[in-house]
PyMOL Python script that loads the backbone (N, CA, C, O; Angstrom):
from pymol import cmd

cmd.read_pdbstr("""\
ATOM      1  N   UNK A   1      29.003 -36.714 -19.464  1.00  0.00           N
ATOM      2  CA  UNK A   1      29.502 -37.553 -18.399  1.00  0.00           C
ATOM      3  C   UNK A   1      30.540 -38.500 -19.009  1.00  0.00           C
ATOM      4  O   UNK A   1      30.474 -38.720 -20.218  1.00  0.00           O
ATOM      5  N   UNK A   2      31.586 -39.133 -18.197  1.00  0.00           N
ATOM      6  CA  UNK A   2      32.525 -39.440 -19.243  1.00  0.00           C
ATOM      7  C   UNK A   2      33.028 -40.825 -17.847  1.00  0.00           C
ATOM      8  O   UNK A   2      33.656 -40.472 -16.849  1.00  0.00           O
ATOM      9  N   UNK A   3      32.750 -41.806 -17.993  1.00  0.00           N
ATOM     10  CA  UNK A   3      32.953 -43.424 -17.469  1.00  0.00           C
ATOM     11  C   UNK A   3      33.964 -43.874 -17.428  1.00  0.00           C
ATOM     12  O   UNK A   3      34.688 -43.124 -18.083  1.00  0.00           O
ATOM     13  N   UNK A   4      34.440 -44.559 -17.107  1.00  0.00           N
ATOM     14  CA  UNK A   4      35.640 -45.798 -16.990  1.00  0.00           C
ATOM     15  C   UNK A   4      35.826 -46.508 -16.461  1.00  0.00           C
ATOM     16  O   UNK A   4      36.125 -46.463 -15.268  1.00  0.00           O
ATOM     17  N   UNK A   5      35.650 -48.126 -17.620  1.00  0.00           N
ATOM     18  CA  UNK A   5      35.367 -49.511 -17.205  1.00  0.00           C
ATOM     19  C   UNK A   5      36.828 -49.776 -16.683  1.00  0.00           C
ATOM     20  O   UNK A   5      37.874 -49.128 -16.732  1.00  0.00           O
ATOM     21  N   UNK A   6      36.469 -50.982 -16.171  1.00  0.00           N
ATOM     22  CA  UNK A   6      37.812 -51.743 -15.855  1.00  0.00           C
ATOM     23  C   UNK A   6      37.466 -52.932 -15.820  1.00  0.00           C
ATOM     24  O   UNK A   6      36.426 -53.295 -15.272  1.00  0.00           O
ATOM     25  N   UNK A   7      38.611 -54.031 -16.631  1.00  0.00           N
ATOM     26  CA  UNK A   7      38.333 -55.437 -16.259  1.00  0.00           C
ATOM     27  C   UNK A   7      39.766 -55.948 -15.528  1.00  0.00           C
ATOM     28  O   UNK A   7      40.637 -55.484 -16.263  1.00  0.00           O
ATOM     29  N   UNK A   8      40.085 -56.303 -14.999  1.00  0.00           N
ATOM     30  CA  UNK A   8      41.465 -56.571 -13.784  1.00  0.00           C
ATOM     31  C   UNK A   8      41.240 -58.639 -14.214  1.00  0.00           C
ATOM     32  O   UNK A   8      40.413 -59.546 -14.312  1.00  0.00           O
ATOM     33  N   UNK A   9      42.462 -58.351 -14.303  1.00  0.00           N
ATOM     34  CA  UNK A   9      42.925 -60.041 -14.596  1.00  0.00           C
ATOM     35  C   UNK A   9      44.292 -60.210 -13.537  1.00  0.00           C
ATOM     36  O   UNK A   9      45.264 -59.454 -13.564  1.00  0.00           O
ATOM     37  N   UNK A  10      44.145 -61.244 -12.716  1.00  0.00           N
ATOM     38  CA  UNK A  10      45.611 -61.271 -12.109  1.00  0.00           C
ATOM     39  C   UNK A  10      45.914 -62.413 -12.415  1.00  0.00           C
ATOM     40  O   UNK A  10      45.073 -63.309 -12.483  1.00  0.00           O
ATOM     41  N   UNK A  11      47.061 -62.567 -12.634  1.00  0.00           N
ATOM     42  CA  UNK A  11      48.457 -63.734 -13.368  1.00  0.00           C
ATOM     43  C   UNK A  11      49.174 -63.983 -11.739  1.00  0.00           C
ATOM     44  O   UNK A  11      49.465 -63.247 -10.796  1.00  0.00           O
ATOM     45  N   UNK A  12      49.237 -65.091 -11.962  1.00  0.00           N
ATOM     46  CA  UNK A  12      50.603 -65.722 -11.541  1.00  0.00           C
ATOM     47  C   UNK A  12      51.804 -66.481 -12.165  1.00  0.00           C
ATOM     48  O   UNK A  12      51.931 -67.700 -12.059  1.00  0.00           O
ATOM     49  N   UNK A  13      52.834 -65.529 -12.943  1.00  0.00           N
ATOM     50  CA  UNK A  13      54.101 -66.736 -13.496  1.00  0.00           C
ATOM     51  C   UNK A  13      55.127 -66.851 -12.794  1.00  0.00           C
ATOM     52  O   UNK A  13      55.478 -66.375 -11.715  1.00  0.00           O
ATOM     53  N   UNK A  14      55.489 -67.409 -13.387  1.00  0.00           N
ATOM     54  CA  UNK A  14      57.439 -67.961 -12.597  1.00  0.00           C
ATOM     55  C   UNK A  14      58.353 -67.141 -13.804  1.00  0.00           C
ATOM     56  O   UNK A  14      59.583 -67.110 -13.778  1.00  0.00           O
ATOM     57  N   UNK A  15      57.955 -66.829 -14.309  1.00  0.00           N
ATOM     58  CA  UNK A  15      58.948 -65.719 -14.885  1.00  0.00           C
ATOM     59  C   UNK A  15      59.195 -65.234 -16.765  1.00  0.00           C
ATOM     60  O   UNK A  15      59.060 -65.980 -17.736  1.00  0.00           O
ATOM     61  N   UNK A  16      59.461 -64.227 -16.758  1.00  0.00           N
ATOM     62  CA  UNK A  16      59.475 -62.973 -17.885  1.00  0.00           C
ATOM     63  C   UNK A  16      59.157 -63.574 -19.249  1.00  0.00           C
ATOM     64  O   UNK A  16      58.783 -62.874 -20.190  1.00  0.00           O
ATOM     65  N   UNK A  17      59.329 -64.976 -19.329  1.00  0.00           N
ATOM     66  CA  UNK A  17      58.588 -65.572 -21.089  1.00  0.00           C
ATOM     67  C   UNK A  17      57.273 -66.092 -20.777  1.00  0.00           C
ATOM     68  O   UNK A  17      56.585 -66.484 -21.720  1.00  0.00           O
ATOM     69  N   UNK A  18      56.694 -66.171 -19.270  1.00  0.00           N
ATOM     70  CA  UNK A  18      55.376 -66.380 -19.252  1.00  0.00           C
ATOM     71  C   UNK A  18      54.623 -65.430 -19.090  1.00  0.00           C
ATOM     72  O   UNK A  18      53.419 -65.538 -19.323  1.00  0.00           O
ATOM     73  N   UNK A  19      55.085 -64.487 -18.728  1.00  0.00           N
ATOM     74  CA  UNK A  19      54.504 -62.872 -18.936  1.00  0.00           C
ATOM     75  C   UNK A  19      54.477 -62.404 -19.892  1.00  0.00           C
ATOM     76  O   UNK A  19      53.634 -61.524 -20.065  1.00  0.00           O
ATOM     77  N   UNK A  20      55.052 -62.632 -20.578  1.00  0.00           N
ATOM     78  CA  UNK A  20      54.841 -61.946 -22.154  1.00  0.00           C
ATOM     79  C   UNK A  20      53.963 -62.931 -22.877  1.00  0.00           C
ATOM     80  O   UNK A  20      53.197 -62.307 -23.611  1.00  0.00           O
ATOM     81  N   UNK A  21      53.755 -64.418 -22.961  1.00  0.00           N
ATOM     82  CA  UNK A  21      53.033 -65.146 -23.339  1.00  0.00           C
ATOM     83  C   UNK A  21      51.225 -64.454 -22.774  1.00  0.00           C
ATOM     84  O   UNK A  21      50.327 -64.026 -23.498  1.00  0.00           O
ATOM     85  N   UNK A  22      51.253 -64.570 -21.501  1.00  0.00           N
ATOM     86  CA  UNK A  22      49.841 -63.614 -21.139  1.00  0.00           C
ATOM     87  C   UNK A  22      49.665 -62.643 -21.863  1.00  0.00           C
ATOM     88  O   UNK A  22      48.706 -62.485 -22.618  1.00  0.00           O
ATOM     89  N   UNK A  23      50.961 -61.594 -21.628  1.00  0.00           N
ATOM     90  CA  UNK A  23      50.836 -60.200 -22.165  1.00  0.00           C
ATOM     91  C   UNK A  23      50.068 -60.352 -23.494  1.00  0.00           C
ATOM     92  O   UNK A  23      48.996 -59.773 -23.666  1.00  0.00           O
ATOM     93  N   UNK A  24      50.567 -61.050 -24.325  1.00  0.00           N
ATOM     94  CA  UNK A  24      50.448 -61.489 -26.096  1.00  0.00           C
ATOM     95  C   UNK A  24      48.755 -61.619 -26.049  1.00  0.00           C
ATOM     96  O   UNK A  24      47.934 -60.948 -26.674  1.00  0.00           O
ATOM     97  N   UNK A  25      48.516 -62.781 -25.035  1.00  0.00           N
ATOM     98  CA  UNK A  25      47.238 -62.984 -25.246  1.00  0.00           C
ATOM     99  C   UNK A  25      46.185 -61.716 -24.554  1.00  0.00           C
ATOM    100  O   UNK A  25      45.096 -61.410 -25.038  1.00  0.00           O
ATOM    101  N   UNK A  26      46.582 -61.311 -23.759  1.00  0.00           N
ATOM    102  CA  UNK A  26      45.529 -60.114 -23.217  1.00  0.00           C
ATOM    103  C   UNK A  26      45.583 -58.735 -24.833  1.00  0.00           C
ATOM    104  O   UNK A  26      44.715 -58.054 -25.381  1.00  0.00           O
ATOM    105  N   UNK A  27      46.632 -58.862 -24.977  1.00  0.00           N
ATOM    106  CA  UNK A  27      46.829 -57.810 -26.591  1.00  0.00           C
ATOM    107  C   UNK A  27      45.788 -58.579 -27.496  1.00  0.00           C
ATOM    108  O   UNK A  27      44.921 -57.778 -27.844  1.00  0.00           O
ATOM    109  N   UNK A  28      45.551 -59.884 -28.020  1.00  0.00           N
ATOM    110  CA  UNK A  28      44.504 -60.541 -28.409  1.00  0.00           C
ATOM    111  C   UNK A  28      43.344 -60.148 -28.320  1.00  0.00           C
ATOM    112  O   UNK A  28      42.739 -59.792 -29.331  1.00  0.00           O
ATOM    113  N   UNK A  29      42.684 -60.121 -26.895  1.00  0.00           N
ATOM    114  CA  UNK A  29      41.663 -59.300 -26.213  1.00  0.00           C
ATOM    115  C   UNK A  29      41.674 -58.149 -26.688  1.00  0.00           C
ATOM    116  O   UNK A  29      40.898 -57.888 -27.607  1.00  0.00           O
ATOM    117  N   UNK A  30      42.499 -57.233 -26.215  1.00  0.00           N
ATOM    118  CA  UNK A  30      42.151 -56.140 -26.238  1.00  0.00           C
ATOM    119  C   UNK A  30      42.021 -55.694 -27.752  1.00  0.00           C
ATOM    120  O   UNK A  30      41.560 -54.586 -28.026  1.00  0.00           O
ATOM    121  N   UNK A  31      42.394 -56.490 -28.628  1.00  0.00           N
ATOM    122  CA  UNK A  31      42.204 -56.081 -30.464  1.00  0.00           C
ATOM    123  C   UNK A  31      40.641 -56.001 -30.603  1.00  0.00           C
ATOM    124  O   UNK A  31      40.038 -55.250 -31.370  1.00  0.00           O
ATOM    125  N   UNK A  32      39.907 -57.205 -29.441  1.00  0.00           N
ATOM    126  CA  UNK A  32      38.450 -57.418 -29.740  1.00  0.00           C
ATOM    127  C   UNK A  32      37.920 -56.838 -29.503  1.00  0.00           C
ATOM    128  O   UNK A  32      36.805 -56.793 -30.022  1.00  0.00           O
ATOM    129  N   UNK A  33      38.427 -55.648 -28.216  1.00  0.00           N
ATOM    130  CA  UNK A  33      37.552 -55.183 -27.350  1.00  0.00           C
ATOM    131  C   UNK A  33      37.330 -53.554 -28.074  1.00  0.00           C
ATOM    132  O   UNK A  33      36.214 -53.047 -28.183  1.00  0.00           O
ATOM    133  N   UNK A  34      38.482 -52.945 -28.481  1.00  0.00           N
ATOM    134  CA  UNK A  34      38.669 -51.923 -29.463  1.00  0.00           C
ATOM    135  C   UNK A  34      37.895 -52.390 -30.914  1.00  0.00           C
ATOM    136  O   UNK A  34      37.975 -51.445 -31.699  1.00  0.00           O
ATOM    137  N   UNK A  35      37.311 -53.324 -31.401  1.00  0.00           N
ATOM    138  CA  UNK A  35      36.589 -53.211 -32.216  1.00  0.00           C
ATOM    139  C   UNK A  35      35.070 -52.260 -31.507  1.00  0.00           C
ATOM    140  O   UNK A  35      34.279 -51.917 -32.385  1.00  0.00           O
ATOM    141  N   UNK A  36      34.785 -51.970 -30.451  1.00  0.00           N
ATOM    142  CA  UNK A  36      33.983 -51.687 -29.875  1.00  0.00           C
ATOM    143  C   UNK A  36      34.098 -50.149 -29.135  1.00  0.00           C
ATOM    144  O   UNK A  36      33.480 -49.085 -29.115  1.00  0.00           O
ATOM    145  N   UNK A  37      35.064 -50.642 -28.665  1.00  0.00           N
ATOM    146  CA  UNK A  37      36.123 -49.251 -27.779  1.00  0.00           C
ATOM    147  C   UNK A  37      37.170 -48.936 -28.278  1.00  0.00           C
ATOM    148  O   UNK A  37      38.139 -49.590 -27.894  1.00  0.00           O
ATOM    149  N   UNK A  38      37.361 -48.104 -29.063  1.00  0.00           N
ATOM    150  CA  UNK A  38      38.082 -47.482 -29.631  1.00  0.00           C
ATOM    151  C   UNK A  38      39.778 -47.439 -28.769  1.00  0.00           C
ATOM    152  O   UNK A  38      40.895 -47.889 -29.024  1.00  0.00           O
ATOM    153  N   UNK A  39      39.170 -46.647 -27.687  1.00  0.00           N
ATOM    154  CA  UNK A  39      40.181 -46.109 -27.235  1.00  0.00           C
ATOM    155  C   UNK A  39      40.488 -47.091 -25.971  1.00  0.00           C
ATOM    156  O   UNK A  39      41.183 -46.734 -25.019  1.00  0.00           O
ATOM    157  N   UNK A  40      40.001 -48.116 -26.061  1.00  0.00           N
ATOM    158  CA  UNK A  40      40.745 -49.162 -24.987  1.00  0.00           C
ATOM    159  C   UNK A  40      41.881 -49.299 -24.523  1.00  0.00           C
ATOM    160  O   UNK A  40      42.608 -49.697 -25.433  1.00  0.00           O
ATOM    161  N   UNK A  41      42.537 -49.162 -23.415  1.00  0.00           N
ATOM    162  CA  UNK A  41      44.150 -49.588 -23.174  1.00  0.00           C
ATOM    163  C   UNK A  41      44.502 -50.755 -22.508  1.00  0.00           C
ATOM    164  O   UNK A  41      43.574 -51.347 -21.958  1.00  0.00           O
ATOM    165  N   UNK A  42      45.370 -51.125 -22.442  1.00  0.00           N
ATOM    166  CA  UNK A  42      45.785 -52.174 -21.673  1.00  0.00           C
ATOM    167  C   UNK A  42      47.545 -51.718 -20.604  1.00  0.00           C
ATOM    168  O   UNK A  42      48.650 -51.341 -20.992  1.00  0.00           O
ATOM    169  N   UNK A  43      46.919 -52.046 -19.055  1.00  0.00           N
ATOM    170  CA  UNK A  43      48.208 -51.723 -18.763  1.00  0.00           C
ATOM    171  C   UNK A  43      48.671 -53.276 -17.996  1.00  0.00           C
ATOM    172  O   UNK A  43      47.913 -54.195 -17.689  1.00  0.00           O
ATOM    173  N   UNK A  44      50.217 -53.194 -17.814  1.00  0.00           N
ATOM    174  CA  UNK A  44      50.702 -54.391 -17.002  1.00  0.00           C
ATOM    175  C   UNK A  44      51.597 -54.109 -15.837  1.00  0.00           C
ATOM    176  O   UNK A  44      52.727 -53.636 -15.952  1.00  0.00           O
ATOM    177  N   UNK A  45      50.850 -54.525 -14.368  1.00  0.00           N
ATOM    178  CA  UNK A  45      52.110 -53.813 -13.573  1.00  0.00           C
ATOM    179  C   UNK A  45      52.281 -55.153 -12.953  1.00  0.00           C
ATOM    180  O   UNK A  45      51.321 -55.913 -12.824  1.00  0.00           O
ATOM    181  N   UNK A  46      53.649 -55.502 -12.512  1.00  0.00           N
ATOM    182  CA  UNK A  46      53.904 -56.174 -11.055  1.00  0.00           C
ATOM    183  C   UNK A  46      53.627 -55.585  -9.980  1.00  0.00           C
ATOM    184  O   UNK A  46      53.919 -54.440  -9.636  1.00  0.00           O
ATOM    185  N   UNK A  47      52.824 -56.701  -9.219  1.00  0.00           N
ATOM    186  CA  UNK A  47      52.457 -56.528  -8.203  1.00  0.00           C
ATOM    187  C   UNK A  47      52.765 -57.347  -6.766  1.00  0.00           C
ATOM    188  O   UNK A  47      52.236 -58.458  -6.812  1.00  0.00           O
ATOM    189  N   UNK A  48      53.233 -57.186  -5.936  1.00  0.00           N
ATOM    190  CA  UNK A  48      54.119 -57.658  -5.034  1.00  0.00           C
ATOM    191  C   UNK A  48      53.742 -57.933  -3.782  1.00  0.00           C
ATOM    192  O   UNK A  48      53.153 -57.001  -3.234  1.00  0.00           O
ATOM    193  N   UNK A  49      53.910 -59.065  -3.042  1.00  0.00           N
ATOM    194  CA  UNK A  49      53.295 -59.212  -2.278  1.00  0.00           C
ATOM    195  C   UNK A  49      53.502 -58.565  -0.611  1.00  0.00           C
ATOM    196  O   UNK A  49      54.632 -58.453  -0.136  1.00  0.00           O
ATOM    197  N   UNK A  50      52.744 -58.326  -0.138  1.00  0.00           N
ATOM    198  CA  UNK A  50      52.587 -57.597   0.845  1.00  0.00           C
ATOM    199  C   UNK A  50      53.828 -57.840   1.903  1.00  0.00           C
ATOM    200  O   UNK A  50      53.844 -59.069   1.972  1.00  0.00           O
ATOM    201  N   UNK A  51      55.005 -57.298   2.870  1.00  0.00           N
ATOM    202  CA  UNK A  51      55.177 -58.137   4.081  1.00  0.00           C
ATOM    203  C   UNK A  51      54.428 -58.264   5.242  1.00  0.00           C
ATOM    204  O   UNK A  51      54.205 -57.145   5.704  1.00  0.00           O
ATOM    205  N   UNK A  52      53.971 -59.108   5.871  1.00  0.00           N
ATOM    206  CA  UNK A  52      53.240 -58.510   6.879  1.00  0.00           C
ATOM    207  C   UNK A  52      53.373 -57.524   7.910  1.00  0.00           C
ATOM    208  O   UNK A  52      54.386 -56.824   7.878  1.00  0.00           O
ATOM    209  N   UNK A  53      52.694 -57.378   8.643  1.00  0.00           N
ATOM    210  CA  UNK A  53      53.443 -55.807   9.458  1.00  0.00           C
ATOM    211  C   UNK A  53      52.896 -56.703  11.230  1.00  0.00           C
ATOM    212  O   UNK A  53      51.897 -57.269  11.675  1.00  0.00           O
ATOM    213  N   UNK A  54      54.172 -56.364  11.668  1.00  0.00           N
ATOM    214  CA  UNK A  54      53.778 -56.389  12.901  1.00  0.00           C
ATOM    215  C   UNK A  54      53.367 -55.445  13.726  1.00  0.00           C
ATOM    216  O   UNK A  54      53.934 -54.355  13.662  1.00  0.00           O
ATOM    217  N   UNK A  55      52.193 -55.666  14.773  1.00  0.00           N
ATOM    218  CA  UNK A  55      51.360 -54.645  14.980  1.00  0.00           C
ATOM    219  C   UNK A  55      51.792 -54.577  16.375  1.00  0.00           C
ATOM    220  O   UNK A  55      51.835 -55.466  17.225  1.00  0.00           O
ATOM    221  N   UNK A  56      52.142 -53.180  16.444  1.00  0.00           N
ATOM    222  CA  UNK A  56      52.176 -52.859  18.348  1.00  0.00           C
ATOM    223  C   UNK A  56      51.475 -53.468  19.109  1.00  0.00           C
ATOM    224  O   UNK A  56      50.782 -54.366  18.631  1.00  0.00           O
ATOM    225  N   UNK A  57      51.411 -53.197  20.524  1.00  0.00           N
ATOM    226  CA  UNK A  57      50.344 -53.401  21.434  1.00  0.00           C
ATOM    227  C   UNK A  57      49.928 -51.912  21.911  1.00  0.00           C
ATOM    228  O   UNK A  57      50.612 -50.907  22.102  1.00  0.00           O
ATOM    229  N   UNK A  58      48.449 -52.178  22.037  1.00  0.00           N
ATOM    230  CA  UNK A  58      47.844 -50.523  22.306  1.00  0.00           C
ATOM    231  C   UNK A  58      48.459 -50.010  23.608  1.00  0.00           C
ATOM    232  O   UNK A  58      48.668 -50.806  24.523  1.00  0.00           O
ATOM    233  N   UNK A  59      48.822 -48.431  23.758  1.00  0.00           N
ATOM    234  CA  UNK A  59      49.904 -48.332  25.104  1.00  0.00           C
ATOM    235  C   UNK A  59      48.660 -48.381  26.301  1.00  0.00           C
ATOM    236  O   UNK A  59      47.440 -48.339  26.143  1.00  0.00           O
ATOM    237  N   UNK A  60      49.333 -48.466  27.335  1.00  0.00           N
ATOM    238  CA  UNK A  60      48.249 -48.681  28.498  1.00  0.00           C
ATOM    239  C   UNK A  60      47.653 -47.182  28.578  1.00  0.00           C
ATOM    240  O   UNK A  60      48.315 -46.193  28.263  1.00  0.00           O
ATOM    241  N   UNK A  61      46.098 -47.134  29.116  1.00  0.00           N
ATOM    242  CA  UNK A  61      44.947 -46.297  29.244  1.00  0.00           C
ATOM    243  C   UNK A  61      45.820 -44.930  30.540  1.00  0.00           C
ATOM    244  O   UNK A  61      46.459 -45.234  31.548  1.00  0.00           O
ATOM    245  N   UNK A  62      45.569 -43.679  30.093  1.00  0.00           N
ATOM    246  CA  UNK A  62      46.148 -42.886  31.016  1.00  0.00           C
ATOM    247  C   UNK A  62      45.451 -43.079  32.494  1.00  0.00           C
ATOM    248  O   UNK A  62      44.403 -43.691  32.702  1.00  0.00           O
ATOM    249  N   UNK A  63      46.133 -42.529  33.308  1.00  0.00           N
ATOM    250  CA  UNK A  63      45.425 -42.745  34.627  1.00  0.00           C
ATOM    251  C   UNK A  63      44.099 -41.537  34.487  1.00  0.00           C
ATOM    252  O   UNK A  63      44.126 -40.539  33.766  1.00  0.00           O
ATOM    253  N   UNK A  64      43.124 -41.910  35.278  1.00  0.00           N
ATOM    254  CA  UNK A  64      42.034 -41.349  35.352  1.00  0.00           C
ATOM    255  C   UNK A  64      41.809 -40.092  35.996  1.00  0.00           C
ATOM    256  O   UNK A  64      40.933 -39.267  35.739  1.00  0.00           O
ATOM    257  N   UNK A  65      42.884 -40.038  37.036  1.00  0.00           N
ATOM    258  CA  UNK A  65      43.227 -38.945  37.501  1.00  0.00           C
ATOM    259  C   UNK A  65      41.893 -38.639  39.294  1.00  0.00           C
ATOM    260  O   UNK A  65      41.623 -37.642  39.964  1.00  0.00           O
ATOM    261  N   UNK A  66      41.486 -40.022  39.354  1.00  0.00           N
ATOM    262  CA  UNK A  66      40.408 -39.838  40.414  1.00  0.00           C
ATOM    263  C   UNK A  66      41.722 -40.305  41.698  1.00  0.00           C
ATOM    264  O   UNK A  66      42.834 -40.756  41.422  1.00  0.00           O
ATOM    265  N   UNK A  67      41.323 -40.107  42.717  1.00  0.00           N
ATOM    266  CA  UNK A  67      42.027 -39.650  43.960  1.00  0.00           C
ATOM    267  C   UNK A  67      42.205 -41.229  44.580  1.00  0.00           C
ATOM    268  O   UNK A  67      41.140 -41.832  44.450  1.00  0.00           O
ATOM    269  N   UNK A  68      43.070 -41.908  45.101  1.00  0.00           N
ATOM    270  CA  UNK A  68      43.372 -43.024  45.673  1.00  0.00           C
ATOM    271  C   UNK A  68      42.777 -42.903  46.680  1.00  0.00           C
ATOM    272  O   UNK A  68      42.757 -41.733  47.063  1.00  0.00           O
ATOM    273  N   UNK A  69      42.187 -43.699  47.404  1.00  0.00           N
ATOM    274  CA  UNK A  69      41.903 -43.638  48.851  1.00  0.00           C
ATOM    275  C   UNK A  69      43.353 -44.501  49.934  1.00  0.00           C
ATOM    276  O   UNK A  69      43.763 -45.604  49.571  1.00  0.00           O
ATOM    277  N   UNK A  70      43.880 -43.896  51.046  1.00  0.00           N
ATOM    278  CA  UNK A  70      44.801 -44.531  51.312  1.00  0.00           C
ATOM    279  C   UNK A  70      44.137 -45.131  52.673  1.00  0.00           C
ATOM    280  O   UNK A  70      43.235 -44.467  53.185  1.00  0.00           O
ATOM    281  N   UNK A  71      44.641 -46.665  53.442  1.00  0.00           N
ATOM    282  CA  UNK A  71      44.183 -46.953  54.312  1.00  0.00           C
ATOM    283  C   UNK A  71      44.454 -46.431  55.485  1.00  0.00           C
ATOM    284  O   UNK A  71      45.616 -46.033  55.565  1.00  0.00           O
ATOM    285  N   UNK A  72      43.587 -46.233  56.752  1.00  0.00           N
ATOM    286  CA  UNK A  72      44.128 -45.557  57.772  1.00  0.00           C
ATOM    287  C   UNK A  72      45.343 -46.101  58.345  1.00  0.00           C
ATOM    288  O   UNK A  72      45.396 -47.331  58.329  1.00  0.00           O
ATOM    289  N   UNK A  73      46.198 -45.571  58.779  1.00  0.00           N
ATOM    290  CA  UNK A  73      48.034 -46.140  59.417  1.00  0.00           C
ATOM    291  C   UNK A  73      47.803 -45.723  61.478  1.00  0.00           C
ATOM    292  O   UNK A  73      48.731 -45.937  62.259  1.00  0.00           O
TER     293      UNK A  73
END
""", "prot")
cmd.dss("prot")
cmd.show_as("cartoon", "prot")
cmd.util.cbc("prot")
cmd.orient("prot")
């Protein structure tokens, strides 16, 4: 049987020398963690924030198809 952990860290910087400052230190970590796990990796993605989505309105219900009654004329 063959596993795979995950530990997820999320960052927030203002930009590319504070990301690499994290980066540096999560490489820190991960030296410790490979004393253990060999084959440990470390990945880094940007991740972006969502736009919101504007959502339709549901279309109106088909007609039912039952028979009108009309009033007598």
């Amino acid at each position: 049987m063959k596993l795979c952990g995950q530990i997820s860290v999320e960052l927030s910087v203002d930009d590319f020398i504070e990301a690499a400052d994290h980066q540096r230190r999560l490489e820190d970590i991960l030296r410790l963690v490979r004393d253990s796990y060999p084959e440990a990796t470390l990945a880094m993605r940007e991740r972006r924030q969502r736009k919101p989505l504007s959502l339709a309105r549901a279309p109106e219900p088909p007609a039912s198809g039952a028979l009108r009654r009309y009033a007598d004329e």
